[in-house]
Backbone as a printed PyTorch tensor [residue, N CA C, xyz], in Angstrom:
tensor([[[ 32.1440,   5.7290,  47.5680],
         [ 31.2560,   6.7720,  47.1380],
         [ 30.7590,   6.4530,  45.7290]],

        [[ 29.4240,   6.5000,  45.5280],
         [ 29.1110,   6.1490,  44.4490],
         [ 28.3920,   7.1380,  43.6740]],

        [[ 28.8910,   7.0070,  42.1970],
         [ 28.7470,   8.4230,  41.3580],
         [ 26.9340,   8.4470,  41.2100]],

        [[ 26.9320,   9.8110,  40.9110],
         [ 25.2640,  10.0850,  41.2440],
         [ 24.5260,   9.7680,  39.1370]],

        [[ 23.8540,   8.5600,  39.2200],
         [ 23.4050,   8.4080,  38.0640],
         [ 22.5900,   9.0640,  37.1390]],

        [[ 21.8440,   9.9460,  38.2010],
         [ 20.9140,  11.2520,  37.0440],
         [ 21.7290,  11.7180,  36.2180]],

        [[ 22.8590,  12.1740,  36.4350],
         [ 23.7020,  12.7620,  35.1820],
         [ 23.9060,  11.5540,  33.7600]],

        [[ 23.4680,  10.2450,  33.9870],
         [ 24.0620,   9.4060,  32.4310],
         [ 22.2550,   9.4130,  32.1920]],

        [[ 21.2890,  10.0830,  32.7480],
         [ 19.9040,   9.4990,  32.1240],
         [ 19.4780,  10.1160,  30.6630]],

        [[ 20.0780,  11.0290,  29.7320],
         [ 20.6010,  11.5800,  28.2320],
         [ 20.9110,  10.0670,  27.7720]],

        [[ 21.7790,   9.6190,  28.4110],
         [ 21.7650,   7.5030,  27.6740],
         [ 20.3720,   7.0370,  27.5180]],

        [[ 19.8840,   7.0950,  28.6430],
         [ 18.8400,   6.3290,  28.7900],
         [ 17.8290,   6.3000,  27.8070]],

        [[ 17.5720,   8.2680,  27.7110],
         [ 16.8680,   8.3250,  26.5870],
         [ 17.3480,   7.7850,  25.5140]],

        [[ 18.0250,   8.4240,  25.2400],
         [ 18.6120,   8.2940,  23.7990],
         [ 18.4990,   6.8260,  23.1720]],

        [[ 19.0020,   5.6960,  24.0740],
         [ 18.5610,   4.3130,  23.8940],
         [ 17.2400,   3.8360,  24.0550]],

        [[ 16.5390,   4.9720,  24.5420],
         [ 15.0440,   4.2570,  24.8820],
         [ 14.1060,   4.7720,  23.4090]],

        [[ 13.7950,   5.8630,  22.6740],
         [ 14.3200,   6.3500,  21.3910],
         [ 14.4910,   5.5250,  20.6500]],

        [[ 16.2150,   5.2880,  20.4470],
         [ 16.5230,   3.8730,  19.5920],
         [ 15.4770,   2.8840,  19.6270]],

        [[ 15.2650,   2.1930,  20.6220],
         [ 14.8010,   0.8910,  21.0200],
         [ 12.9050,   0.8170,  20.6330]],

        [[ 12.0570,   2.3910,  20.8770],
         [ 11.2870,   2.4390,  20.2330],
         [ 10.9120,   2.4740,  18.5260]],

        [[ 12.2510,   3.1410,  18.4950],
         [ 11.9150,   3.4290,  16.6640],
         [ 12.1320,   2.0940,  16.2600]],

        [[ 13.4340,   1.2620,  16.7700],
         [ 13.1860,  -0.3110,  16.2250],
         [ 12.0440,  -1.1290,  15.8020]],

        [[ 11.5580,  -0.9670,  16.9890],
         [  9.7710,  -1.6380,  17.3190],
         [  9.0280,  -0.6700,  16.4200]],

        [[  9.1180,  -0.0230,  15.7820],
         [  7.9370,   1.0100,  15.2760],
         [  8.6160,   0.3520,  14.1620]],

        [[  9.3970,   0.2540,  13.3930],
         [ 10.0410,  -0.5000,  12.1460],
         [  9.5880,  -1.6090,  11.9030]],

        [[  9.3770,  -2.1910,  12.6800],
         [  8.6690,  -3.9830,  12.6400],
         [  6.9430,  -4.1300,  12.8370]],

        [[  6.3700,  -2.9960,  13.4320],
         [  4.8540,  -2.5530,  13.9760],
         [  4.9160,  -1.9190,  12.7840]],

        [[  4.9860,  -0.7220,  12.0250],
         [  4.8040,  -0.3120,  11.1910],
         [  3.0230,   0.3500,  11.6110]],

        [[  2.9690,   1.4380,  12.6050],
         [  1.2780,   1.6050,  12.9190],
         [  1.8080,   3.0970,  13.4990]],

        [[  2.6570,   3.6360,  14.1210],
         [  3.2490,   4.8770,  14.3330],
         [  2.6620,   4.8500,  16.0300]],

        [[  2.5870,   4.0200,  16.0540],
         [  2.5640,   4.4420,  18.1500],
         [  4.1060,   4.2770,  18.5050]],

        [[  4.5470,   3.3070,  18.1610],
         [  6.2710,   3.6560,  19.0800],
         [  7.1120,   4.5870,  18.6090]],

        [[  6.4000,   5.0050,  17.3280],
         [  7.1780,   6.2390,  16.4990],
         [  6.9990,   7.2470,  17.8460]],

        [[  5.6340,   7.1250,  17.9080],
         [  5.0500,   8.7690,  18.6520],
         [  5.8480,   8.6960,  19.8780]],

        [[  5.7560,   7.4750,  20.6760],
         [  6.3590,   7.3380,  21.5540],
         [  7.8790,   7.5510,  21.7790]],

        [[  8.6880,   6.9920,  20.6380],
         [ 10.0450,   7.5050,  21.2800],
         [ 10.2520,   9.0150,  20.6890]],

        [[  9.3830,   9.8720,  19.8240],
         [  9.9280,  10.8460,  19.5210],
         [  8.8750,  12.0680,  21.0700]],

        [[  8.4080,  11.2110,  21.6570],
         [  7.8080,  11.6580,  22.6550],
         [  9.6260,  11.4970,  23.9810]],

        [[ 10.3540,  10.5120,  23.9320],
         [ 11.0980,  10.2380,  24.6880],
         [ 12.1080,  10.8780,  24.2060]],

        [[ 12.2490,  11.7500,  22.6730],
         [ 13.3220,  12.2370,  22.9190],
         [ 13.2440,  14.0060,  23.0370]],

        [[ 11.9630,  14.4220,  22.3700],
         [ 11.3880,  15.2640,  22.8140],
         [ 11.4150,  15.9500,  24.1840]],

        [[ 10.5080,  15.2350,  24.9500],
         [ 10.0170,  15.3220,  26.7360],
         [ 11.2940,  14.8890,  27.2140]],

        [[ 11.7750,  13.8280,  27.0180],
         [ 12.6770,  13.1120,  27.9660],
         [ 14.1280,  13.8570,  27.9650]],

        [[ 14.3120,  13.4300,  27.1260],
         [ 16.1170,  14.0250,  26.7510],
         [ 16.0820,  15.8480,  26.5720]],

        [[ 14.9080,  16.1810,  25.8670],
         [ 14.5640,  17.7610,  26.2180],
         [ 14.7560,  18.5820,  27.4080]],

        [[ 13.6100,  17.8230,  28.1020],
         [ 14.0030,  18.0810,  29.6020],
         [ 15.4300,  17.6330,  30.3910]],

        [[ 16.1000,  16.6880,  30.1080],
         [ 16.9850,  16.0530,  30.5990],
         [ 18.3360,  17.7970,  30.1490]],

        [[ 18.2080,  17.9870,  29.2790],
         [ 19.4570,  18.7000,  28.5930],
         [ 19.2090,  20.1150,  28.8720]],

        [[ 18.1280,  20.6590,  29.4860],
         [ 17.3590,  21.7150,  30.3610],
         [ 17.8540,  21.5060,  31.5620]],

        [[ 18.5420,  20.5280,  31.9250],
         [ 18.5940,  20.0620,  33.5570],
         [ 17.3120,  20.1350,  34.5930]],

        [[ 16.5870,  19.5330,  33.9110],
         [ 15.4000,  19.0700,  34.7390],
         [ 15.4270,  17.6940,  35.3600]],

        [[ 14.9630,  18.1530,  36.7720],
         [ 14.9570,  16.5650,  37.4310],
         [ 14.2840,  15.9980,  37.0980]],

        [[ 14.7250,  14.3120,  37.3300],
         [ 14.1540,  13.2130,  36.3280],
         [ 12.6070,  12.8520,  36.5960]],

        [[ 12.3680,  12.9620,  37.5540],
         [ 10.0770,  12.8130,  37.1500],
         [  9.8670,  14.0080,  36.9200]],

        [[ 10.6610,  14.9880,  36.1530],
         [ 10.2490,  15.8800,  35.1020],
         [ 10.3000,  15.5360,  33.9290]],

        [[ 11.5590,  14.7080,  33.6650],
         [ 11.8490,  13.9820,  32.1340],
         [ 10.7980,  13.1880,  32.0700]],

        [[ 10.1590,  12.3860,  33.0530],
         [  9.4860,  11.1640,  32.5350],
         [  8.0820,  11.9220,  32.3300]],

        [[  7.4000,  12.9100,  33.2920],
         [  6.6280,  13.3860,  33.0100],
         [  6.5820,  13.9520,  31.6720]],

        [[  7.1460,  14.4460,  31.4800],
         [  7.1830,  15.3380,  29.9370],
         [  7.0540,  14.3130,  28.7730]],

        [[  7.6980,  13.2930,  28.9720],
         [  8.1990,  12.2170,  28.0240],
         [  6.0730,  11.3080,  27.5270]],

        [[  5.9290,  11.7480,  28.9880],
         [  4.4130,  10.7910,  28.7460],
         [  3.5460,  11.7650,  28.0170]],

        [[  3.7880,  13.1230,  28.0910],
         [  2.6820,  14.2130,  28.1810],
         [  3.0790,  14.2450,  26.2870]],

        [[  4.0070,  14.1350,  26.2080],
         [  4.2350,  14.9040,  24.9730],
         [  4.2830,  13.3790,  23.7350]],

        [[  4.5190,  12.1040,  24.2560],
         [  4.2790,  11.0920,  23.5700],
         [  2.5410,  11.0650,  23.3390]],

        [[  1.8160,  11.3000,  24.8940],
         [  0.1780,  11.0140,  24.7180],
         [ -0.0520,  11.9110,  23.7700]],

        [[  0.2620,  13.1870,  23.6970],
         [ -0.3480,  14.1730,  22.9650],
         [ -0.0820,  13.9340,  21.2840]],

        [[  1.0260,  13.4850,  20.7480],
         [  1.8480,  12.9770,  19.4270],
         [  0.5840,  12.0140,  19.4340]],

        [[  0.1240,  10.5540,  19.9910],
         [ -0.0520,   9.6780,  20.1890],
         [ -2.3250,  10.0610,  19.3440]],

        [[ -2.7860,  11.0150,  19.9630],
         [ -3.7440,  11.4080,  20.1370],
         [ -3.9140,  12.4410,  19.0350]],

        [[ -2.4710,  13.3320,  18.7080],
         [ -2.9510,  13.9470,  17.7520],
         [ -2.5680,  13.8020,  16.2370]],

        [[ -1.1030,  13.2740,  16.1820],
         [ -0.4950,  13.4150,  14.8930],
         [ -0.7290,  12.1050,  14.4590]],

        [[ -0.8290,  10.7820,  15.2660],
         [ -0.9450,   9.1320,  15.0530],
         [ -1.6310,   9.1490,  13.5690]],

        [[ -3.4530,   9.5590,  14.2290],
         [ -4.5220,   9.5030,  13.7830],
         [ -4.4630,  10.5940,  12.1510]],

        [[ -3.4340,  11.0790,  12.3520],
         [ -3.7120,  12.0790,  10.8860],
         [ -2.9310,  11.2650,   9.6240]],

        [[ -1.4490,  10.7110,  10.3190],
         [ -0.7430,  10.0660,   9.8150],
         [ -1.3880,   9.0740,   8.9780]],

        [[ -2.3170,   8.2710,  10.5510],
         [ -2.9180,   6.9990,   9.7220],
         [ -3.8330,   7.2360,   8.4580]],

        [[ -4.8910,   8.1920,   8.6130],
         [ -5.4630,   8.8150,   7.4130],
         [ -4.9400,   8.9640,   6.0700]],

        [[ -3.5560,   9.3700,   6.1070],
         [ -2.8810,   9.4810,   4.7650],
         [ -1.9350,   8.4300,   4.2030]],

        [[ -1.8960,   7.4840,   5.1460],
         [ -1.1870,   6.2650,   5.1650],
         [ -2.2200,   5.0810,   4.3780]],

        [[ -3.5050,   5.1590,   4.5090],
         [ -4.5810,   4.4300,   4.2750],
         [ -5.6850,   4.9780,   3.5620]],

        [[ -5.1800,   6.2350,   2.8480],
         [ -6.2750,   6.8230,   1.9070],
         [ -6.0770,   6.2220,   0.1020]],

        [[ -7.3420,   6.1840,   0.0320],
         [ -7.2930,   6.1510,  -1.6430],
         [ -7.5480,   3.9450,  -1.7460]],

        [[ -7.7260,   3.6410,  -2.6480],
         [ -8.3730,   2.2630,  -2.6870],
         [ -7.2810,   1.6530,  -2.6280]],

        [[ -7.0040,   0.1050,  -1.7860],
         [ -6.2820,  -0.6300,  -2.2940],
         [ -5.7390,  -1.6660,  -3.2700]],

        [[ -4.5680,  -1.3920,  -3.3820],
         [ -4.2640,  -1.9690,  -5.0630],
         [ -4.5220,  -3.7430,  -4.8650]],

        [[ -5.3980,  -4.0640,  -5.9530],
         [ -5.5050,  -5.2790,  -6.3010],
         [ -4.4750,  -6.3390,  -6.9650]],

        [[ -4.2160,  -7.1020,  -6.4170],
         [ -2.9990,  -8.1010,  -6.6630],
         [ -3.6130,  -9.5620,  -6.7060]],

        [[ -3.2960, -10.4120,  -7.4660],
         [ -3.0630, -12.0000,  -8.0750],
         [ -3.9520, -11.7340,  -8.5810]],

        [[ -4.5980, -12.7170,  -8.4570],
         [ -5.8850, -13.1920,  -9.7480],
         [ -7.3020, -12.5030,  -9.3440]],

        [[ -7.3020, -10.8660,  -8.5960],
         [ -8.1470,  -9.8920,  -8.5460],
         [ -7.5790,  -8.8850,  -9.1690]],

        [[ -6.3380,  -8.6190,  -9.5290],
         [ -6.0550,  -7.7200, -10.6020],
         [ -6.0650,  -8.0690, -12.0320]],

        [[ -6.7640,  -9.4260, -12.5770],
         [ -6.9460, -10.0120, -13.5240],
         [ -8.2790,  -9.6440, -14.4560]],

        [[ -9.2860,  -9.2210, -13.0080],
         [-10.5590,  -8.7960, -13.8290],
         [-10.7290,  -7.4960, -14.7490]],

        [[-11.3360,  -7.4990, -15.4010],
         [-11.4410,  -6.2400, -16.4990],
         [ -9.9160,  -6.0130, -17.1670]],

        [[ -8.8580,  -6.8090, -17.2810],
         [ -7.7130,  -6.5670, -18.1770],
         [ -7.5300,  -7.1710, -19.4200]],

        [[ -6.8110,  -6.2370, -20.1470],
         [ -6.7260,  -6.4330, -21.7310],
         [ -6.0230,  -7.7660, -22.0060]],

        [[ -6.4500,  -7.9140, -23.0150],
         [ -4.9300,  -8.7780, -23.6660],
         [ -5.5600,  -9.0850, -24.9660]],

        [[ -4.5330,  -9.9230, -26.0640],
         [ -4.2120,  -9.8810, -27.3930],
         [ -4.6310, -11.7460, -27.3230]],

        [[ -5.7180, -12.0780, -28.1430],
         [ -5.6930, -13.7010, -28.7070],
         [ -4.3960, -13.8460, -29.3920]],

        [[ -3.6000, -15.1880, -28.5190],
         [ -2.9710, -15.5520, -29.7710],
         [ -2.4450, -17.2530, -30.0960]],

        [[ -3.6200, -17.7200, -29.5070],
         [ -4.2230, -18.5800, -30.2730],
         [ -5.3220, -19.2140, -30.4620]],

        [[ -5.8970, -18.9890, -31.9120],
         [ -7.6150, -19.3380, -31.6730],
         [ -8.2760, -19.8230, -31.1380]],

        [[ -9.0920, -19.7380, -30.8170],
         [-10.3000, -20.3520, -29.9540],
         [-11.2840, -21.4270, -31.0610]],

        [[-11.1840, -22.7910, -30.4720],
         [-11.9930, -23.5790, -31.1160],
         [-13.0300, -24.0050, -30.6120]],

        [[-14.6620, -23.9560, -31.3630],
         [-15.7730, -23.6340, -31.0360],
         [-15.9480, -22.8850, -29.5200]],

        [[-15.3000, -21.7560, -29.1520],
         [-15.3130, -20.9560, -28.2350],
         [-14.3160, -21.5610, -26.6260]],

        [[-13.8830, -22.4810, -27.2900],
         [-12.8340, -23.6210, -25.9630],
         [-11.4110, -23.5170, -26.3910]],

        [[-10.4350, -23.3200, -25.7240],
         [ -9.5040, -24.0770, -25.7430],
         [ -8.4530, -22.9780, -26.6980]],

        [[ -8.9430, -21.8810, -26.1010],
         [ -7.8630, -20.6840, -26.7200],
         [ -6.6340, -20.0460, -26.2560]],

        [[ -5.8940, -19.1940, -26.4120],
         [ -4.7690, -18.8060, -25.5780],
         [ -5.0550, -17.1470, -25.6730]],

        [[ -4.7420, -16.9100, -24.6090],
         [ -4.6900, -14.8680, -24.5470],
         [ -3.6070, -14.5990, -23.8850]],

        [[ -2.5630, -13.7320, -24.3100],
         [ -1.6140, -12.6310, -23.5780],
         [ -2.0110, -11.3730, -23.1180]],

        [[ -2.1810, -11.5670, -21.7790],
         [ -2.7310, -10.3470, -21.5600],
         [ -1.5520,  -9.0320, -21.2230]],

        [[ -2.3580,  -8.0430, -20.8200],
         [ -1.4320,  -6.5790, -20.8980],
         [ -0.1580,  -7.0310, -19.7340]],

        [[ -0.3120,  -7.9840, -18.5130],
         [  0.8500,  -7.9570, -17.8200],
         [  1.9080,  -8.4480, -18.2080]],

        [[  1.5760,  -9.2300, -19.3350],
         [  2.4910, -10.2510, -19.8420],
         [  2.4220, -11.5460, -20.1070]],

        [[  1.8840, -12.1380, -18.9640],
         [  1.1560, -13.3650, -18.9710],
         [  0.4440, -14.0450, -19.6350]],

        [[  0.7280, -15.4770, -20.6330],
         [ -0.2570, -16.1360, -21.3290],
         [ -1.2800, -17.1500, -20.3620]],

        [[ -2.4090, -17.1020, -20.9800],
         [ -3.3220, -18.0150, -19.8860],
         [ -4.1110, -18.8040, -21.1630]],

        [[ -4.4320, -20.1070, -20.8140],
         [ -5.4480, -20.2250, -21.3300],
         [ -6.7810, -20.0620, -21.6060]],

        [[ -7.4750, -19.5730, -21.8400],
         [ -8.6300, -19.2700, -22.0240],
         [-10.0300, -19.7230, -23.0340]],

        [[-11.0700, -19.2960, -22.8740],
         [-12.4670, -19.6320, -23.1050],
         [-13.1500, -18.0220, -23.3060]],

        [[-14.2280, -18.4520, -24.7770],
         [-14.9400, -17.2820, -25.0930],
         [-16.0340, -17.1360, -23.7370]],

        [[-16.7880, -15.8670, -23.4890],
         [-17.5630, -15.9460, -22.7900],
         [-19.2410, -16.3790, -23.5400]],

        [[-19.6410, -16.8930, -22.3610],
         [-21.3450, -16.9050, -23.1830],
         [-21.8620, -16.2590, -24.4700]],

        [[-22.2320, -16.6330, -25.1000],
         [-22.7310, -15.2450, -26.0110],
         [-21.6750, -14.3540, -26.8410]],

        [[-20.2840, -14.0860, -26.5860],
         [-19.1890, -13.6920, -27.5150],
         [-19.3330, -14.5280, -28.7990]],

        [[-18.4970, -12.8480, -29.4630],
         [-18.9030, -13.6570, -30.9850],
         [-17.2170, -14.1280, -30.8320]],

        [[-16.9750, -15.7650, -31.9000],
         [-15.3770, -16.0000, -32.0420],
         [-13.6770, -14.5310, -32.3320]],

        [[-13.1510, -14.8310, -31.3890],
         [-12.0490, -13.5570, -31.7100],
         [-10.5070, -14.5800, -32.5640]],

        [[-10.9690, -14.2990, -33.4480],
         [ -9.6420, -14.4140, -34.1290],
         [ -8.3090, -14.3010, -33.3420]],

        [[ -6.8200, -14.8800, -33.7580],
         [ -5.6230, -13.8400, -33.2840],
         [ -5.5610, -12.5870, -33.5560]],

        [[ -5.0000, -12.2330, -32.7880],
         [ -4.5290, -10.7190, -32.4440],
         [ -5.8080, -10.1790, -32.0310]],

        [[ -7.2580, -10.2340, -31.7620],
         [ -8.2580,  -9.2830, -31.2870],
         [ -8.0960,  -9.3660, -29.9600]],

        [[ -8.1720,  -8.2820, -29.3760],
         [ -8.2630,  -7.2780, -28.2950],
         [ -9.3640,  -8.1360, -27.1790]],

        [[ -9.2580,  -8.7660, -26.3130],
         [-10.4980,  -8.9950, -25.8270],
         [ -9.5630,  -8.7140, -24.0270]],

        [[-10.7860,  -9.0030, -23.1250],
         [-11.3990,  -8.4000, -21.9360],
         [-11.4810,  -9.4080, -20.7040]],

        [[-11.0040,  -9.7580, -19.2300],
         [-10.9070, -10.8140, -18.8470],
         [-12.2100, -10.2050, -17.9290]],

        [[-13.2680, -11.2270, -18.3930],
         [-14.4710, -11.2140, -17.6160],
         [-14.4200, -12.3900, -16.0570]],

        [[-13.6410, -13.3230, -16.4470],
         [-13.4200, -14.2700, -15.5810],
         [-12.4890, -14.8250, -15.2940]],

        [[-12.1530, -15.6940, -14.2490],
         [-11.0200, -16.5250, -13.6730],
         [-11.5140, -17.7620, -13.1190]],

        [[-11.1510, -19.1180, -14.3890],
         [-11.8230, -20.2510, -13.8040],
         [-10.6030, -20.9890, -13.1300]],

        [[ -9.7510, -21.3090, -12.3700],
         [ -8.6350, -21.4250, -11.9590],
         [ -8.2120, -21.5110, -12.9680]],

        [[ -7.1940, -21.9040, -13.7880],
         [ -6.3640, -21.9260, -14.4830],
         [ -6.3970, -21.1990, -16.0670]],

        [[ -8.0080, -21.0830, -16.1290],
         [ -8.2830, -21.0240, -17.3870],
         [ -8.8580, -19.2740, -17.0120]],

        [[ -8.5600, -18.2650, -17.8670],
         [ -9.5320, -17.0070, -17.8500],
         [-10.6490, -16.9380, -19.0440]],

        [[-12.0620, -16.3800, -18.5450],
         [-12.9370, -16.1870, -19.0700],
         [-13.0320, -14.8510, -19.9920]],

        [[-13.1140, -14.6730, -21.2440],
         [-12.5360, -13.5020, -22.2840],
         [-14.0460, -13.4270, -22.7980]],

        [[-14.2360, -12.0630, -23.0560],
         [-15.0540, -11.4910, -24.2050],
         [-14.0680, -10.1590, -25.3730]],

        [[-14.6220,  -9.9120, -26.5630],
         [-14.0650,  -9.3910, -27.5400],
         [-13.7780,  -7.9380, -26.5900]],

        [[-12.9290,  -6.9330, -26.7480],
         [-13.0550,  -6.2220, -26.2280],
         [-13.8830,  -4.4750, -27.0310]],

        [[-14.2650,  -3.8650, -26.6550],
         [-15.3380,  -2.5820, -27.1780],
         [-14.3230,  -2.3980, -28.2290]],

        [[-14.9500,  -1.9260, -29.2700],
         [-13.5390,  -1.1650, -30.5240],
         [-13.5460,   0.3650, -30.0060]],

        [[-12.2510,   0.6880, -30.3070],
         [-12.2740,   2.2440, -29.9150],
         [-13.0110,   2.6930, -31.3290]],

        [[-13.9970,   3.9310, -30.7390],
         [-14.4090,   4.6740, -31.1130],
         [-13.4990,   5.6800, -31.3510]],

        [[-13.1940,   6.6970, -32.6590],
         [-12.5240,   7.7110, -32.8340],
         [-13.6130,   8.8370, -32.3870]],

        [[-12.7860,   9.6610, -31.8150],
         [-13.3550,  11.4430, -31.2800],
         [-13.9210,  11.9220, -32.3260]],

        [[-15.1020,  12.6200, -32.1130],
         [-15.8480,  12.9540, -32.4620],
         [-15.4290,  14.3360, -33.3500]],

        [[-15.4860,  14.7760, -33.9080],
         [-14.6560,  15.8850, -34.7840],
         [-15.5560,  16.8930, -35.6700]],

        [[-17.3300,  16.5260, -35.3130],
         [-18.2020,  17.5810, -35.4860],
         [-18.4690,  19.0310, -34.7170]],

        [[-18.6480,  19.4750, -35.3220],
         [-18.8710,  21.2080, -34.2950],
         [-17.2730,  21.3660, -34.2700]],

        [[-16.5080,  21.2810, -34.4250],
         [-14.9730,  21.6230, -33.9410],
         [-14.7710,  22.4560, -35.1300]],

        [[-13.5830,  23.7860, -35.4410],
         [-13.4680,  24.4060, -35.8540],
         [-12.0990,  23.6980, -35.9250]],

        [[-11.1310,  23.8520, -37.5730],
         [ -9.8720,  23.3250, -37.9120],
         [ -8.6170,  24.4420, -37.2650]]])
């Protein structure tokens, strides 16, 4: 006599669940998310209701498609909003840094910029010479070498019309 297996299908889910969220860990896109929380939802929901099993599976599809169709797409929205951050030598453009060592006839200078990083560098076209320590601006990236202009002087706030 052989024992009746609908009663261990609470395993089934439960490992089928597991085995999606794994894959959703490595996918990183939220469909096997939706999906096993659709399988433990529908599936094991129904299962622990004592519903017969092409009720579990039914439920399991209805309620993964619906996750799948409605919450996926909102997720992804807030997962992928706002600009992405610029990294290597595209987060180089428009950043500060400090000369610190002169530039001869506009060649062959050194800049530390704000990340930390010394590069060698070159005045741009038309820049007037920056001494050490002036503030200048990475207009360019010639491989190895970055392209610098002086950078704007801060202007102090304006302190007319203001009452003390």
């Amino acid at each position: 006599m052989l024992p009746d297996l609908t009663q261990y299908l609470w395993i089934v889910w439960l490992v089928l669940a597991g085995v999606f969220i794994i894959i959703e860990l490595l996918t990183l896109e939220f469909t096997f998310l939706m999906i096993g929380a659709g399988s433990l939802i529908g599936g094991l929901g129904v299962n622990l209701l004592g519903g017969p099993w092409w009720l579990q599976i039914a439920a399991a599809a209805a309620i993964s498609a619906l996750l799948l169709f409605t919450i996926r797409p909102l997720l992804l929205k807030l997962l992928h909003r706002g600009e992405p951050a610029r990294t290597n030598v595209d987060a180089l453009y428009g950043m500060g840094g400090r000369v610190v060592a002169a530039f001869v006839d506009g060649e062959g200078g050194s800049v530390r910029l704000d990340n930390g990083e010394t590069w060698t560098a070159r005045l741009a076209a038309g820049a007037v010479n920056a001494g050490v320590g002036v503030r200048v601006t990475v207009d360019r990236v010639l491989g190895a070498t970055v392209e610098v202009s002086p950078a704007a002087p801060a202007t102090p706030a304006s302190t007319e019309g203001s009452t003390p």
